[in-house]
N, C-alpha and C positions, 0 to 999 in steps of 0.2 A: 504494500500500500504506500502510495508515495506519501510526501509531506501534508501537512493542513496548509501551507501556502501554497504547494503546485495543487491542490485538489483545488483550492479556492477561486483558482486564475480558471480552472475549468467548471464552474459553475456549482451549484449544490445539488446537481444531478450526477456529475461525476461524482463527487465527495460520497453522496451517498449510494455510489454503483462498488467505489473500491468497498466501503464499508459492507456491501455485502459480500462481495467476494471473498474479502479476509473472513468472514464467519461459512467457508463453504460455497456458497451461491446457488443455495440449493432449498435454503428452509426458507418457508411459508414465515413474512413477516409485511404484517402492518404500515404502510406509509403516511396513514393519519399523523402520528406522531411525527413523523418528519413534517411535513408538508401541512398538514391540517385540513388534507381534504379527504371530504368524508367519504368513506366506503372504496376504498383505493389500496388495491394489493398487489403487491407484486410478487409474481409465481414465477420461477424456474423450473418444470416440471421436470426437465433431461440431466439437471444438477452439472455444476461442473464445467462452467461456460459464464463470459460474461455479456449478462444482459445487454446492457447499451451498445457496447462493442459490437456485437454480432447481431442486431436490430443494424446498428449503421450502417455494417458491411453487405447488409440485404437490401438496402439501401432503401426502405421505407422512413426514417425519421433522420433528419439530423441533430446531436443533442442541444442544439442551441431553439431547434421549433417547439420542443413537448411542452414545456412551461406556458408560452405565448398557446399553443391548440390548447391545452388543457383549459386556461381562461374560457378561452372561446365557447367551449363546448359543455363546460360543466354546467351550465345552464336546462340542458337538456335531459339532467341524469333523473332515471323513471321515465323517460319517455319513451313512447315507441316512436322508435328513430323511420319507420319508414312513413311517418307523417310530417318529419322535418320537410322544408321547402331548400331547404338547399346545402350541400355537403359536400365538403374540398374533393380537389377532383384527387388529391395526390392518396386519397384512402381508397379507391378505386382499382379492378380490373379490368381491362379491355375487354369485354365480354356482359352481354345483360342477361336479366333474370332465366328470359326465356332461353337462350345460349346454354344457362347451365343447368335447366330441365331438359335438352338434348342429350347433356354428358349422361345421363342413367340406359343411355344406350349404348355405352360403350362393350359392356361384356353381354349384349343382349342373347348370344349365345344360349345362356343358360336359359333363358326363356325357351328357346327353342327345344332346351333339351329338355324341360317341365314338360313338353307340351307330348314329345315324344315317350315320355315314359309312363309306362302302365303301373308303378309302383306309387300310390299314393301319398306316401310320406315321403320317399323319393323327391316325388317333385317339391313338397315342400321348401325342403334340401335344396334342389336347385335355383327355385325362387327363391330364396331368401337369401340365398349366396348371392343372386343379383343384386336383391337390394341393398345390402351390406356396400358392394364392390364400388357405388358411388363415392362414398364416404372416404378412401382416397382422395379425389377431386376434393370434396369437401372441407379437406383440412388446409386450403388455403384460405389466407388471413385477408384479403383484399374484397372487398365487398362489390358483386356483381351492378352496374347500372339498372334502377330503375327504369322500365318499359314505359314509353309512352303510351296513350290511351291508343287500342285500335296498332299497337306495334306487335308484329310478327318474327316470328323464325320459321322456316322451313328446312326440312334436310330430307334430300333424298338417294343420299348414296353410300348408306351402309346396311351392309348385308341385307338386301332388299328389300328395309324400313323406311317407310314414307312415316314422315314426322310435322306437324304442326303445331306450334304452340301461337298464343294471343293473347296480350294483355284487354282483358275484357273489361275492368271498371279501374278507376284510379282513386275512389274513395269509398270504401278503404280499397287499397293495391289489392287485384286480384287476376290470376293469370288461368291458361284451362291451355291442355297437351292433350294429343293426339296421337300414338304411335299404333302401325299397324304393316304385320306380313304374312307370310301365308301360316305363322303360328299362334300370333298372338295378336291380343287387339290391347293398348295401353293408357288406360285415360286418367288423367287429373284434373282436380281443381284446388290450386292454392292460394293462402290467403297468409301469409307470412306475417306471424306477429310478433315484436321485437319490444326487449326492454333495456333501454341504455342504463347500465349502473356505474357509470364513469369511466372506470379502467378495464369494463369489460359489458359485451354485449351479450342478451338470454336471446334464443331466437326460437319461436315455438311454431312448430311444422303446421301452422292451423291449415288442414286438408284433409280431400278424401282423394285414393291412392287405387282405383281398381286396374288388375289384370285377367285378361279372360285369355284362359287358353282355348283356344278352340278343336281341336279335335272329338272333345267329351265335352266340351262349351264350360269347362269348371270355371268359378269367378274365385278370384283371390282379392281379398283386402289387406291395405299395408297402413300401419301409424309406426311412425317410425318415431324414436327418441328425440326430446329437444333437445339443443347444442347450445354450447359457450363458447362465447369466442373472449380470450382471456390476453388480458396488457396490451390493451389497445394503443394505451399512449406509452404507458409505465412499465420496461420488462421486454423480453422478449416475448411478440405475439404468439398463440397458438391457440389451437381450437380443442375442442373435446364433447363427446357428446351418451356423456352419463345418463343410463336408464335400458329402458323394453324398449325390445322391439316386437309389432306383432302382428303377424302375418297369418289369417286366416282363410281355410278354403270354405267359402262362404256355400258348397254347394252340399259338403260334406260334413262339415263341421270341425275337421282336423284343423291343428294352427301348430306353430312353431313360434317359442315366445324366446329371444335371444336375448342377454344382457349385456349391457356397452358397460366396461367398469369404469368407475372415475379416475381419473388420475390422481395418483396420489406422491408424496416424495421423493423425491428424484426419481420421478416416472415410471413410480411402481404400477403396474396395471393398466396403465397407456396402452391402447390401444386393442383393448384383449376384448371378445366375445364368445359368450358363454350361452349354451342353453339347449334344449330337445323340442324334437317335435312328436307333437300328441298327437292322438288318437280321438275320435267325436267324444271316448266314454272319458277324456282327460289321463289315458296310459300312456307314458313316455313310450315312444317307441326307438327314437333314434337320438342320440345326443351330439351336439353339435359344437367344436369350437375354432378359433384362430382370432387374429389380428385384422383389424379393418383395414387397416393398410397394408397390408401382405397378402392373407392367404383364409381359405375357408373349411374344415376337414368335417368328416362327419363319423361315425361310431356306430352301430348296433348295442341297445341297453337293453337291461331289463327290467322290471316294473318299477325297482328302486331307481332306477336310473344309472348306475354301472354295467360297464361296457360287458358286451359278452362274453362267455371265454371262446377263447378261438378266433377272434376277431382284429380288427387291427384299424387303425384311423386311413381313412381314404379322403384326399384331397380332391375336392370339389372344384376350388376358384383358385387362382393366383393372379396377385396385379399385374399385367405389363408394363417390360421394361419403359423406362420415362428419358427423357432427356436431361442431361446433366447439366448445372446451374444453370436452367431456365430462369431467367427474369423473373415470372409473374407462376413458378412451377407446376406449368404447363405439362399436360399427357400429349403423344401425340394425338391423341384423338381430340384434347380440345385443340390444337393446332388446328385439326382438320374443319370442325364445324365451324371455327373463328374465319378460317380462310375466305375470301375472293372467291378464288379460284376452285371450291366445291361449290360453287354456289348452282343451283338446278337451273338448267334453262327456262329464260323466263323467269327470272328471280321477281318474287313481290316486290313492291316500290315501298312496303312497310317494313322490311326485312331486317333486323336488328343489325346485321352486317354493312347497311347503308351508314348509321349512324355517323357522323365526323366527329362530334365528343370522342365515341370508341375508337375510331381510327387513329385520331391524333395521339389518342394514349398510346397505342400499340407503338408508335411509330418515338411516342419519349415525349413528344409536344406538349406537357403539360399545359402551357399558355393556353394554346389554342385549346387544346381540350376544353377545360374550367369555361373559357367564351363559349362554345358552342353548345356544351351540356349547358349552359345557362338560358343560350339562347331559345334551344328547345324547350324549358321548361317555361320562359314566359310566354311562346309559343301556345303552350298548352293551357297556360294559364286563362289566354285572350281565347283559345276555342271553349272553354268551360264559359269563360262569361258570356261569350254568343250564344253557345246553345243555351244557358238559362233563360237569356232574356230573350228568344226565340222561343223558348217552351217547351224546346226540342228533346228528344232522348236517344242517350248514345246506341246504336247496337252492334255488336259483335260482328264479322263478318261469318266466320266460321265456325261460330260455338253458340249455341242458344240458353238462355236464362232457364232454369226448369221452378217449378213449381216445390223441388222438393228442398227442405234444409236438413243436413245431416249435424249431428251432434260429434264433437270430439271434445278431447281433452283440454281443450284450450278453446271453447267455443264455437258457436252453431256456424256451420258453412251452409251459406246457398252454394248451391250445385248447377254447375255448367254444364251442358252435353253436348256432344262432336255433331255439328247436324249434316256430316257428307261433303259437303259442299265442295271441300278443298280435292277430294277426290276426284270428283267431276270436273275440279277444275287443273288439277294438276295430266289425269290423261284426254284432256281437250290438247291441253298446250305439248304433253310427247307426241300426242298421236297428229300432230300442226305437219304439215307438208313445207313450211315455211324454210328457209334455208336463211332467213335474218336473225341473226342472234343478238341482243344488246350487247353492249357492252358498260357490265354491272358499276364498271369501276366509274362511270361516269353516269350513274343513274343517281339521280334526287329522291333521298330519303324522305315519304311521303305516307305517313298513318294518320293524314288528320281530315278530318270529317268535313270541314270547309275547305276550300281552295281560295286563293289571294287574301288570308284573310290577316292582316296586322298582328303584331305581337305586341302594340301598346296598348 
């Protein structure tokens, strides 16, 4: 630990970074007492590493901004942050909501293999290993762009999944996906609700999560655990997301209930999943475990739930390999969705990959980004005030309002459903005879309900 006058020359955020280090840099310690502000902690959960340092060299903070953000922002602590009006562009990913309800398509695989297999807990097995394999992705620290009203994604070129997602209301934010191939059909509706507690954000999955597979038409439903995302400002960032997971076959009754452990001291139990899948009468039949960011295995149990004799753990899932010190740590599969150059013939003019906010980040432009994200939002601002005072009401292109509201753990969702459309509309445009291709890169990003209409 250097001197108290070299620490002092580096502000009292160094001072008190070596001071944690000299005690380990690993234990769970209070910064009210330092700082005075309330409900602020700083976690090291991999022990062994200095926070600020390795936060810098990721190049999210410089130590001289936390002090001046934290002012800024602590204003906001208990809110749910996704009804703020506006939020620096430099905490952001190049990539929006709807972008990273595409990434759950990455090992869709195992869908396929639910859909193929005749052994009913099997598939459990298999689905829930998908669902799990998101979570990966999930553990980056950079918050996806807010969707404009009426903004879209589309993907049509993996493993012969047509995908649509749509930001369908913007008060409160609420998005509805579409995936569908010759095994499965994948539909959401998400209503993401968020509680800023200063140094750390709660984010509570409010959705409903159905897959059908169709060969035997079985419906599966998913609620997946809520997440933390920890030292936002103070600490090295990272995410975690303690609790069930629970994935029912709604036609059967079987479910498979997994546990995400918490993290706890120098990152005991990070990242580990634990749990069996039942039987309708509640009998374990298979016990399931691994890491969310690694790997998936399963077991044959028996009523107590230890493994059989003569049995052995068989790996299900494993993540694929990733690119090494990616910027914003990137798969290549979000490479791939973020890309231009996937983009389907005939790309929407709503298409989140238009966006220039997200462009200019990708490219490091923070300036221009922060302009542009800005500009779109009073954009939307001036369409909200038209259609009020028009009398007008928004409506979805591709997803219809349903009449039904489903219950979950974190509050009642209205429920959105796929009404086709994009189907019809996606092989009108393969099956075109046309040999004119735009070109996407100079297309005008356009989800807004009026045309020429002011943003003052």
């Amino acid at each position: 630990m250097g001197s108290p006058k070299k620490n002092q020359s580096k502000g009292l955020f160094a001072a008190m970074t070596s001071g944690f280090s000299m005690f380990g840099n690993a234990m769970q310690r209070s910064v009210n007492g330092l700082l005075g502000y309330e409900g602020v902690e700083v976690i090291n959960p991999e022990g062994g590493k200095d926070d600020v340092e390795e936060e810098a060299r990721r190049g999210r903070w410089r130590h001289e901004e936390r002090d001046g953000y934290w002012k800024m922002i602590q204003k906001y602590i208990g809110s749910d942050v996704t009804s703020m009006v506006t939020l620096p562009v430099l905490i952001f990913e190049p990539m929006t909501m709807l972008q990273k309800m595409a990434e759950l398509m990455e090992y869709s695989y195992l869908l396929d293999q639910a859909d193929e297999c005749e052994d009913p807990y099997m598939r459990l097995v298999y689905a829930s290993s998908w669902a799990i394999s998101v979570y990966y992705a999930y553990q980056r620290t950079w918050k996806p762009f807010n969707p404009i009203l009426g903004e879209t994604y589309e993907m049509v070129n993996h493993d012969g999944i047509t995908f649509i997602s749509e930001q369908v209301c913007h008060h409160p934010p609420m998005s509805a996906g579409h995936a569908e191939n010759e095994h499965f059909t994948y539909d959401v509706t998400s209503k993401l609700k968020t509680k800023f507690l200063g140094n750390s954000l709660d984010v509570y999955p409010v959705g409903r999560t159905r897959v059908t597979l169709k060969r035997d038409g079985v419906v599966l439903d998913l609620v997946p655990p809520p997440t933390k995302v920890n030292n936002l400002i103070f600490g090295r960032t990272w995410v975690d997301s303690p609790g069930e997971m629970i994935m029912t076959n709604l036609t059967t009754g079987d479910k498979v209930v997994l546990y995400f452990q918490p993290c706890g001291w120098f990152g005991a139990g990070r990242y580990e999943v634990d749990g069996y899948v039942y039987s309708a009468a509640e009998e374990p039949k298979l016990l399931m475990t691994g890491k969310w960011h690694e790997s998936m295995s399963y077991q044959p149990c028996d009523l107590e739930g230890e493994p059989l004799p003569g049995t052995e753990l068989k790996e299900v899932w494993r993540v694929a390999a990733a690119p090494e010190n990616d910027k914003f740590q990137y798969t290549y599969f979000a490479h791939k969705i973020n890309g231009i150059e996937t983009a389907p013939k005939k790309l929407l003019a709503s298409d989140s990959r238009l966006r220039l906010d997200r462009y200019a980040l990708e490219q490091g432009d923070l300036s221009k980004a922060g302009a542009e994200k800005s500009s779109l939002e009073e954009r939307q601002r001036a369409e909200k005030r038209h259609r009020e005072a028009r009398g007008d009401q928004f409506a979805p292109r591709w997803f219809d309002l349903t009449d039904e509201v489903t219950p979950t753990p974190w509050g009642d969702l209205e429920v959105y459903r796929y009404n086709g459309k994009y189907a019809e509309h996606r092989a009108a445009v393969d099956g075109s005879s046309s040999t004119d291709a735009d070109d996407v890169r100079s297309m005008e990003f356009n989800p807004w309900q009026y045309s020429n209409l002011s943003s003052k």
